[in-house]
N, C-alpha and C positions, 0 to 999 in steps of 0.2 A: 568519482564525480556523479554528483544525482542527474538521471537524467529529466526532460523534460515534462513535468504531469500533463500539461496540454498535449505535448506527442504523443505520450503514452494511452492514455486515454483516448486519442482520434483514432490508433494502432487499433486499442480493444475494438473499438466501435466497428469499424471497418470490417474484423475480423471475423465480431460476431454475424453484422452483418452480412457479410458475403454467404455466413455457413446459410442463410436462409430460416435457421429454427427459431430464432427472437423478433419480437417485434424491434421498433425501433423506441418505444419506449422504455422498453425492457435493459435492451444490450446502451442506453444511455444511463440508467439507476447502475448494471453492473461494473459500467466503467468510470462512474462517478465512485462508487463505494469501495472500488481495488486503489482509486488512487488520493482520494481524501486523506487516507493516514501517512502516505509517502515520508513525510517531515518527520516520522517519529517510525517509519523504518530504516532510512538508512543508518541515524545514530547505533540502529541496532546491531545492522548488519557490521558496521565499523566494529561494533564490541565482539561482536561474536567470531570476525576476522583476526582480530587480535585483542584479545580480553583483558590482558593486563594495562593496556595504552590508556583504560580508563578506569580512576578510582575512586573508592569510596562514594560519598554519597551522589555526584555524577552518573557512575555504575548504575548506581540501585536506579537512578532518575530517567537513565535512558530503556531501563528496563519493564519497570512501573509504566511510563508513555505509551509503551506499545502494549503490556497486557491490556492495560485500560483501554485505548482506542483501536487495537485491531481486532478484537474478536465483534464486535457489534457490525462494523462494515462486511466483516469476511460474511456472517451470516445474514445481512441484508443480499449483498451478493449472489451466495447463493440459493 
């Protein structure tokens, strides 16, 4: 089940907030950019929990989704 990106995201926010070291601009960019690609990780996570459940050109699709759109947020993020 995916969880919520709006929870997830208020979680970060919070979190980072509390630690004191972010501004609040800052820990709002990095919890916007952990969960913008959600939609094209959990497909992943499905495949890579059980790899065969999906095939062919599917596979390659949910795969290709996420090279393409997580590496540009993860280094915004960090």
């Amino acid at each position: 089940m995916k969880p919520s990106t709006d929870e997830a995201a208020k979680r970060m926010q919070e979190l980072f907030m509390e630690s004191g070291a972010y501004s609040e601009d800052r820990v709002c960019e990095i919890a916007f950019h952990l969960t913008d690609w959600i939609d094209d990780l959990f497909p992943l996570a499905d495949f890579l929990e059980n790899p065969r459940a999906i095939e062919g050109a599917r596979g390659i699709d949910v795969i290709i989704k996420h090279l393409a759109h997580a590496p540009n947020p993860l280094h915004a993020a960090a």
